[in-house]
VOGU-3710 file (C-alpha; in Angstrom, 3 decimals, decimal comma):
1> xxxxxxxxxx> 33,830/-34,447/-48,720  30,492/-32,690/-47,785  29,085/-35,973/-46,453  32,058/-37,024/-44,987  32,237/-33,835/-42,745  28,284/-34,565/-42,099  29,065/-38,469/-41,083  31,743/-37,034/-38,559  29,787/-34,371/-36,943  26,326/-36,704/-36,194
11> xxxxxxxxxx> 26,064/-40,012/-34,559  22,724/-42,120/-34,285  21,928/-43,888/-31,085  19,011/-45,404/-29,249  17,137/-44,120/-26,790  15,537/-46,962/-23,970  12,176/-45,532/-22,288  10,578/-48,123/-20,278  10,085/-50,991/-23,107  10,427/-48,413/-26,156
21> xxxxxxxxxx> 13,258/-47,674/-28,413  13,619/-44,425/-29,948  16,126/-43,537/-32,873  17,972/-40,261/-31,710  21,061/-38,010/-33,422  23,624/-36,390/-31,547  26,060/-33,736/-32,807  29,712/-32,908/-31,920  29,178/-30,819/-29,017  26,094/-30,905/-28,134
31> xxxxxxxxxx> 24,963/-29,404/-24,506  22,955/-31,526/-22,103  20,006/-28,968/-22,386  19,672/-29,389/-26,064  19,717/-33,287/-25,811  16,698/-32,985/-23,122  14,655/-30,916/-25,676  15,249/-33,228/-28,384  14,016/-36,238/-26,182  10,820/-34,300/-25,005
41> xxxxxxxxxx> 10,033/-33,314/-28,474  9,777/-37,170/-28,841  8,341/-38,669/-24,842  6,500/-35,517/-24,222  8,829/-35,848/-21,066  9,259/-32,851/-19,417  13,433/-32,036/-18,886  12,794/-30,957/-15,081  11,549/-34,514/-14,718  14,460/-36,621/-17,075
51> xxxxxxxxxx> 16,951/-38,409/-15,725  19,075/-39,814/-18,712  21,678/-42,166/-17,973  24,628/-43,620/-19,998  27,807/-44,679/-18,483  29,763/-44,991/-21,539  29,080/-41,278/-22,488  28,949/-39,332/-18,961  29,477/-39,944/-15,403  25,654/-40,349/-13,280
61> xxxxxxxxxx> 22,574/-38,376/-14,570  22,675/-36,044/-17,927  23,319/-32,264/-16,395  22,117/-29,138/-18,830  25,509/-28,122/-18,651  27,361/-31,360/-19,735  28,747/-31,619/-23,257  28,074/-34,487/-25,434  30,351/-36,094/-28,049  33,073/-33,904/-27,877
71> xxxxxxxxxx> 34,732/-36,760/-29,797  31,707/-38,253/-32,016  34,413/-40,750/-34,550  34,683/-42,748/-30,757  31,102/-43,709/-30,236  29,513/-46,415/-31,464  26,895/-46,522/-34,062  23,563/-47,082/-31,940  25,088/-46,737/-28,623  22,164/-46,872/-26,003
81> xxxxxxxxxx> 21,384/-44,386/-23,465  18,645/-44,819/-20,734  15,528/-42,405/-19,782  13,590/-42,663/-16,626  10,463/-40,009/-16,409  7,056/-40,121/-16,405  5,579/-37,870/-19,600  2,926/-35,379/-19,049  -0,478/-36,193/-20,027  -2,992/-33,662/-21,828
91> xxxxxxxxxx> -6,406/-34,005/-22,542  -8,066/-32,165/-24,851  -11,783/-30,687/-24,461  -14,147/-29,497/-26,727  -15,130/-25,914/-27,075  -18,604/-27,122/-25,069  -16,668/-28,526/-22,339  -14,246/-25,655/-21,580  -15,002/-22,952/-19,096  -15,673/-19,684/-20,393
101> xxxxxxxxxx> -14,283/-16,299/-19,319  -16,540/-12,793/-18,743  -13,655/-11,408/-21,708  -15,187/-14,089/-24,466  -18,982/-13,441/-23,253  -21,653/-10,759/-24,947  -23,059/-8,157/-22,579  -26,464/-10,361/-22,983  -24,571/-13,079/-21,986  -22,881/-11,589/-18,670
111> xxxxxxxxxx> -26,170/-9,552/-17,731  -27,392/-13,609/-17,966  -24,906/-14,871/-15,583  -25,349/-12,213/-12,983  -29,243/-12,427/-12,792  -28,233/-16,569/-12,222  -25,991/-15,852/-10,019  -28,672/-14,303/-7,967  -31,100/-17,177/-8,099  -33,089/-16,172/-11,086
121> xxxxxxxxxx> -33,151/-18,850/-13,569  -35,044/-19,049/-16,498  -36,535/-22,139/-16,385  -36,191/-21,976/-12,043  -35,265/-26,139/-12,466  -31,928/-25,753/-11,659  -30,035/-23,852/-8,750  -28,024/-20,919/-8,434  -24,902/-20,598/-11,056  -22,118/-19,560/-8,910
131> xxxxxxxxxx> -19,023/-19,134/-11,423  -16,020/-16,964/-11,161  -13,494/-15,993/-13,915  -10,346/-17,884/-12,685  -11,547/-20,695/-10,145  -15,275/-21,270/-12,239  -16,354/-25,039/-12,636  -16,382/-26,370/-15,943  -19,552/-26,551/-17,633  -20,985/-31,082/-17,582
141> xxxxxxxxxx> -17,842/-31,448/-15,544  -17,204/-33,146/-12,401  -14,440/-31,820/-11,306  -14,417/-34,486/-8,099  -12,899/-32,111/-5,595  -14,322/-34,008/-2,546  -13,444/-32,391/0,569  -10,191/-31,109/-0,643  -8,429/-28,279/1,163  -7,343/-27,393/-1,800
151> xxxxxxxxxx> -8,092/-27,957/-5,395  -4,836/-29,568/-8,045  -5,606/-27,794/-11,981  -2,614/-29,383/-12,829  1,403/-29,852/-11,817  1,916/-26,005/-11,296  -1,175/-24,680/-10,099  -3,687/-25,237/-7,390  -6,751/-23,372/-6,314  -9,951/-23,665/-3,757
161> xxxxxxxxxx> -11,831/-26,620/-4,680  -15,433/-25,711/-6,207  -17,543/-26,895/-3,182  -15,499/-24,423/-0,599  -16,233/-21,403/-3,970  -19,887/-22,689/-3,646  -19,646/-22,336/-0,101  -18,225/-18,572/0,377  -20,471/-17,178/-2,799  -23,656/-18,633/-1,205
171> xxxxxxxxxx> -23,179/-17,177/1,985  -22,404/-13,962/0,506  -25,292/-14,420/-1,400  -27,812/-14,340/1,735  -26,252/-11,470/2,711  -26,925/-9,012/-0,270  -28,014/-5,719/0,460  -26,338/-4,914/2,892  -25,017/-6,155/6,277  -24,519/-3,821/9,505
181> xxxxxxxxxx> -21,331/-4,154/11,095  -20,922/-3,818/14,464  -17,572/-2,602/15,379  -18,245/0,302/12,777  -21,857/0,897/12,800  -21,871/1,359/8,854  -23,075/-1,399/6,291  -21,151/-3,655/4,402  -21,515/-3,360/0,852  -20,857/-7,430/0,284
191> xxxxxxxxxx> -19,963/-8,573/-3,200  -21,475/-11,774/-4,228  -19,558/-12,619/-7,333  -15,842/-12,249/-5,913  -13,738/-14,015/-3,479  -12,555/-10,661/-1,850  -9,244/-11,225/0,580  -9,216/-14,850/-0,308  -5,623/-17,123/-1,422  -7,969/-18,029/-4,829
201> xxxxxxxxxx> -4,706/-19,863/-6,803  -1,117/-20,660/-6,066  0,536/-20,436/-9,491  4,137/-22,095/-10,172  4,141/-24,873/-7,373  7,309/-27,466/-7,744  8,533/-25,366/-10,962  11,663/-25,178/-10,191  13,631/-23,768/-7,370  13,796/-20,134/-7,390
211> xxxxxxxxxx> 12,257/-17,475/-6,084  9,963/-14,953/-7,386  11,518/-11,064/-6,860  8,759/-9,147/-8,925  5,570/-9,498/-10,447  2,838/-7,391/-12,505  0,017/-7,678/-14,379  -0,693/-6,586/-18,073  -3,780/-4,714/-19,602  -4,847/-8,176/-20,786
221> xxxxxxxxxx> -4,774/-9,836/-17,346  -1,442/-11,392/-18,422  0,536/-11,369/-14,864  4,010/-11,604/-15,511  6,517/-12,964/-12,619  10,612/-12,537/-12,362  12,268/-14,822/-11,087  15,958/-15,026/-9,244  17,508/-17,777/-11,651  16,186/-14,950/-14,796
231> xxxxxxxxxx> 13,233/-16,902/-15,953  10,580/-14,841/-16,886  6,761/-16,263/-16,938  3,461/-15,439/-18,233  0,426/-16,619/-16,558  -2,856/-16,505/-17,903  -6,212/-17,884/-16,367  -4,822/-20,436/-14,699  -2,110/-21,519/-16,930  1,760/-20,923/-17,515
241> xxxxxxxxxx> 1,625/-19,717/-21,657  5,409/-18,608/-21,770  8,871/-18,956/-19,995  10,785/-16,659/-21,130  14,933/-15,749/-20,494  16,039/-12,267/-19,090  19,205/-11,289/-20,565  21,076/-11,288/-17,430  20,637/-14,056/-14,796  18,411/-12,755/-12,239
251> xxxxxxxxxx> 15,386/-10,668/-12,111  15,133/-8,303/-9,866  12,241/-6,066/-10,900  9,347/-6,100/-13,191  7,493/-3,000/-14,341  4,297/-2,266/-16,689  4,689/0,621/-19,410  0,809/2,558/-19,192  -1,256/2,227/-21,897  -0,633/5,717/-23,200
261> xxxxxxxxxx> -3,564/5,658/-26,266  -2,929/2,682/-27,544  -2,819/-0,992/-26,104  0,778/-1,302/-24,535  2,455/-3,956/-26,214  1,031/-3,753/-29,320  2,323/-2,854/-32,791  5,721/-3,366/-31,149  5,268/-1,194/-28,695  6,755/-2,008/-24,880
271> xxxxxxxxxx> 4,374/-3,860/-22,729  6,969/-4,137/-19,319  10,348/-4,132/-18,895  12,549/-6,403/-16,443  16,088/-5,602/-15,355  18,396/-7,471/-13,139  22,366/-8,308/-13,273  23,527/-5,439/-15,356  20,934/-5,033/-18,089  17,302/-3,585/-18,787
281> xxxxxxxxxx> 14,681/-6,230/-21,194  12,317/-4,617/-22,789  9,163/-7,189/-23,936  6,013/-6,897/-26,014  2,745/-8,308/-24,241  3,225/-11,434/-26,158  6,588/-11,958/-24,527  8,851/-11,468/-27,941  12,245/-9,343/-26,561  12,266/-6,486/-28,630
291> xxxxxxxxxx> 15,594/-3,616/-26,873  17,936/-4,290/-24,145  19,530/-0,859/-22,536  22,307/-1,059/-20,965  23,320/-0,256/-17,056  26,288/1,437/-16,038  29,404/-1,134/-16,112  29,924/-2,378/-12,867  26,319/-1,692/-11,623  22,665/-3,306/-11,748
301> xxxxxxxxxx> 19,143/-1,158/-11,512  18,390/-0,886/-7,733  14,659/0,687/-8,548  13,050/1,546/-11,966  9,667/3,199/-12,467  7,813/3,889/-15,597  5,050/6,986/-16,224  3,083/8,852/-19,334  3,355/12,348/-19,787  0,315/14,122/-21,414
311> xxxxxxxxxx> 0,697/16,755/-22,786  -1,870/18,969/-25,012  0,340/19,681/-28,101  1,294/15,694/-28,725  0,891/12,932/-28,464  1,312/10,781/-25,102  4,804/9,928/-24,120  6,010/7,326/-21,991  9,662/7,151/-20,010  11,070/4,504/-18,081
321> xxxxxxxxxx> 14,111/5,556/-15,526  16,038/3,721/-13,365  18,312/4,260/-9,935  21,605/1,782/-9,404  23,742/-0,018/-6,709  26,948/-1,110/-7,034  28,022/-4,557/-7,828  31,587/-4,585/-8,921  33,605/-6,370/-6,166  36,931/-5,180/-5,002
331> xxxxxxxxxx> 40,254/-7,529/-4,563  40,493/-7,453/-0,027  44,549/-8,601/-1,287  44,902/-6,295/-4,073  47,062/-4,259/-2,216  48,121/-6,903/0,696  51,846/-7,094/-0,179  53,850/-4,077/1,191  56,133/-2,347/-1,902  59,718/-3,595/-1,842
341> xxxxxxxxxx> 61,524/-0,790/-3,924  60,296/2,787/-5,113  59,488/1,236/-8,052  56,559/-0,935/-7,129  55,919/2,041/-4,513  55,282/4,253/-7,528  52,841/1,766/-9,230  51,255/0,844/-5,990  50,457/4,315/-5,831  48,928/4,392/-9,073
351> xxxxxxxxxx> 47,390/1,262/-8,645  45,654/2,970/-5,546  44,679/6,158/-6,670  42,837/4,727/-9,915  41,300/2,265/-7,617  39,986/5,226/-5,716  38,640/6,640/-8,926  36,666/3,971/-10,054  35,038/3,851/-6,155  34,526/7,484/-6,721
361> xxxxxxxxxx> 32,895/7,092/-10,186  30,575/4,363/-8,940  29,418/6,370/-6,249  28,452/9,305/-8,490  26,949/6,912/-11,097  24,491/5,685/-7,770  23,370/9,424/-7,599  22,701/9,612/-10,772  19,148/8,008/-12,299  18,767/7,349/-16,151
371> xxxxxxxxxx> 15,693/8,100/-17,900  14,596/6,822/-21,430  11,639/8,579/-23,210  9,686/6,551/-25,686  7,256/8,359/-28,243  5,941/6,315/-30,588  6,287/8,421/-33,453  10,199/8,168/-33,493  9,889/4,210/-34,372  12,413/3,798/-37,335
381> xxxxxxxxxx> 10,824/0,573/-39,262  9,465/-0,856/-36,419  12,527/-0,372/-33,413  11,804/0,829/-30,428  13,033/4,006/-29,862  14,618/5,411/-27,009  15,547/8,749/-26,103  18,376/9,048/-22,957  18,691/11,551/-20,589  20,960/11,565/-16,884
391> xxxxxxxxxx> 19,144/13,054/-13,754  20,862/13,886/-10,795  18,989/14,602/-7,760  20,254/18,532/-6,021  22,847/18,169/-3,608  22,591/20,806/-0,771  24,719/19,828/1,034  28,076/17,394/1,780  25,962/14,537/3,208  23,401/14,809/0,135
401> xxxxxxxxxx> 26,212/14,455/-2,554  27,024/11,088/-1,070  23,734/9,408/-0,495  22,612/6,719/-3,103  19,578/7,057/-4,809  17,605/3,996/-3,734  13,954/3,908/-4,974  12,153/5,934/-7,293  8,329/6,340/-8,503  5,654/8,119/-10,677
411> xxxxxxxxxx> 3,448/10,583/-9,586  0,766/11,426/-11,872  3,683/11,820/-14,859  6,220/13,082/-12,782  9,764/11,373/-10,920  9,881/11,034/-7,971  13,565/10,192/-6,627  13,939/9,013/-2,658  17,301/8,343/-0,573  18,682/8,809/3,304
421> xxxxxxxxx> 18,123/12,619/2,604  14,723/12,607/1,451  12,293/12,509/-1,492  12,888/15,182/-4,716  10,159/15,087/-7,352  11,315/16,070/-11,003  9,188/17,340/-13,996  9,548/14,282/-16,465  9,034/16,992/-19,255
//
C-alpha cells in the first residue's frame, strides 16, 4: 500500500536539452519554481534564463507559479518536456591565480604593496603595482579589457576596466605631495591608492527587475541591498554570495545594528534588520533569519533607526525602533447604498462609527513609534531577545496630536523622532 501511494504521487519523465536527455521526477503538485530548481541542480541552468516547454502538461513557457501534475495517474510514463537556456559557465582558479584582498594580507605584506605602489620595487625590473581591493587585476592574468568603457566580471557585475584604474592611479601618483588648488588656494591632499568620487562597480545588472529601496554595509564589508519584489542580497568583493527572502514582499528599508563590544552578527547576535509590508526581519551577518517582530495590523514601518546605549554600570545595549504609515485600504462603496428601513439605518450607523474607530486607531498607532531593546545577556538558549516599549512623541497642541511620525534617527544613543511639527529627541534609556 506504501508503494502504491509512492507510485501515485511521482511520475518519471524526460527532460530534452539541446541533444541531451535527462531522467527527471515530478510530484503531485509540484510548483513551477521547484521544477526550475530541480532542472538547474542538473544543467547548471540558471531559472531566470529557462524556458521549459511542454504542451501536453501546460499552456506556453513553465511560470514559477504554475502547478504541475495536479493529476499525476494521467501522465504518461516518460512524457518529454523541452528546455531552452544557455547554462552558466565557471572556471575555477588556483589560490596563485586569484586576486588577493588587503583583509587576507600581513602588515609586512601591505607595508609591501604600498612602497610598490609608489614605484619602489625590490628588484626595480618591473613597474609600478597599482592594485585596489575591489577593481585589482589578477595576479599572471590578462584580463583583455582593451579599450573598454567599462569592464564585464561576470553576468551581474561590471566595473572600470584595469587600463582606465592604471590610468587615474598613475596620474594621481605624479601628483603626491601635494597639489595647490586654485579656486581655494589650499593643497590637495591626493590619495594615490583610491578611486575617490569614481562609479568603481555596478553590482546586480540584468538580475531581475526590481528596484533597489535600501542598502547598507556590514562590519565585514558585506553590503546588503533590499529590494521592492523582497529579495534580499549580499554582496561581497565583487560577487553576489546570498539571495535571501524578506518575510513580507517588499523591502523598504535596511538598517545595521552597531557593533556594541562584540562583532554584530555573531554568536547569533543581529547584524541588520529589514522591514517592509507589515513585518520587521531580523538577520545574522551570514544572512540566516533569526526573529521577525511584528507591525501594527493594518500598517508597515515608514522609518526605523537603530543605536547603542553605553552606559557605565553594564554592558552595551542596542535598540531598534520604528515609525508607521498606514496601509489598510478602505471600501470608496462601503457605504454607497442609502439605508432603506431603520433597520439597516441602525447598522449603517454602526457600520460607520466602528469604521471611524479603526481610522482613529490607525492614526494614533502613526504617532506612536515602537522601540525594541536588545541586551545580550537576556538570550534564552540562543533567541534573540527583545524587550518592547511604545513612545509617543508630546503633543502640545491640537495640530501636534494629529501629525504622523515620519522619520526617525540616532543621535549619539539617543531617538530622535521628526514630523510636520518638528523634531523631539528622547533619552533611549
Amino acid at each position: 500500500s506504501s508503494h502504491h501511494n509512492t507510485t501515485n504521487m511521482s511520475k518519471p519523465i524526460i527532460l530534452k536539452w539541446g541533444k541531451q536527455s535527462l531522467s527527471l521526477t515530478i510530484h503531485r503538485g509540484m510548483p513551477g519554481s521547484d521544477l526550475k530548481h530541480q532542472i538547474y541542480a542538473l544543467t547548471n541552468v540558471p531559472p531566470t534564463r529557462q524556458k521549459i516547454l511542454c504542451p501536453k502538461l501546460w499552456k506556453g513557457a513553465l511560470k514559477d507559479t504554475d502547478v504541475i501534475a495536479t493529476d499525476v495517474d494521467s501522465i504518461p510514463n516518460n512524457t518529454k518536456i523541452t528546455l531552452i537556456g544557455t547554462a552558466d559557465t565557471l572556471v575555477e582558479k588556483s589560490m596563485e591565480e586569484r586576486p588577493r584582498f588587503v583583509e587576507d594580507m600581513t602588515d609586512e605584506e601591505i607595508w609591501k604593496l604600498k612602497q610598490n605602489s609608489r614605484g619602489v620595487n625590490d628588484d626595480d625590473t618591473d613597474g609600478p603595482i597599482i592594485d585596489i581591493i575591489a577593481l585589482q587585476k589578477e595576479h599572471g592574468m590578462d584580463r583583455g579589457d582593451g579599450k573598454m568603457e567599462m569592464y564585464e566580471y561576470n553576468r551581474l557585475v561590471t566595473g572600470l576596466p584595469q587600463h582606465q584604474i592604471e590610468d587615474m592611479l598613475l596620474q594621481r601618483m605624479q601628483k603626491e605631495g601635494g597639489e595647490k588648488d586654485q579656486s581655494t588656494n589650499s593643497v590637495r591632499d591626493t590619495n594615490t591608492t583610491e578611486l575617490k568620487g569614481e562609479l568603481a562597480m555596478t553590482m546586480g545588472l540584468q538580475l531581475r527587475r526590481a528596484y533597489v529601496n535600501s542598502i547598507g554595509v556590514l562590519d565585514t564589508g558585506t553590503l546588503i541591498s533590499g529590494l521592492d519584489d523582497g529579495h534580499v542580497q549580499f554582496w561581497r568583493r565583487g560577487e553576489m554570495v546570498k539571495d535571501a527572502r524578506h518575510t513580507g514582499g517588499c523591502v523598504d528599508e535596511v538598517v545595521i545594528f552597531p557593533s556594541s563590544g562584540g562583532s554584530a552578527g555573531s554568536g547569533g547576535r543581529p547584524a541588520f534588520a529589514t522591514a517592509g509590508d507589515g513585518s520587521i526581519c531580523l538577520w545574522t551577518q551570514d544572512g540566516n533569519h533569526i526573529a521577525s517582530l511584528s507591525c501594527f495590523p493594518g500598517t508597515t514601518v515608514a522609518s526605523m533607526t537603530v543605536g547603542s546605549i553605553t552606559s557605565d554600570e553594564e554592558e552595551d545595549r542596542v535598540y531598534l525602533a520604528a515609525c508607521f504609515r498606514i496601509t489598510r485600504q478602505t471600501d470608496p462603496n462601503q457605504f454607497r447604498l442609502p439605508p432603506q428601513n431603520e433597520s439597516e439605518r441602525r447598522r449603517r450607523e454602526a457600520a460607520e462609527m466602528q469604521e471611524q474607530m479603526i481610522q482613529n486607531q490607525l492614526l494614533d498607532v502613526t504617532r506612536q513609534v515602537k522601540v525594541w531593546m536588545y541586551d545580550a545577556s537576556e538570550n534564552n538558549n540562543g533567541r534573540v531577545a527583545f524587550r518592547e516599549e511604545l513612545v509617543v512623541p508630546n503633543a502640545t497642541n491640537a495640530m501636534e496630536r494629529t501629525t504622523s511620525t515620519t522619520k526617525l534617527a540616532d543621535l549619539a544613543g539617543n531617538l530622535v523622532c521628526g514630523d510636520e511639527a518638528g523634531v523631539q529627541i528622547f533619552d533611549a534609556t
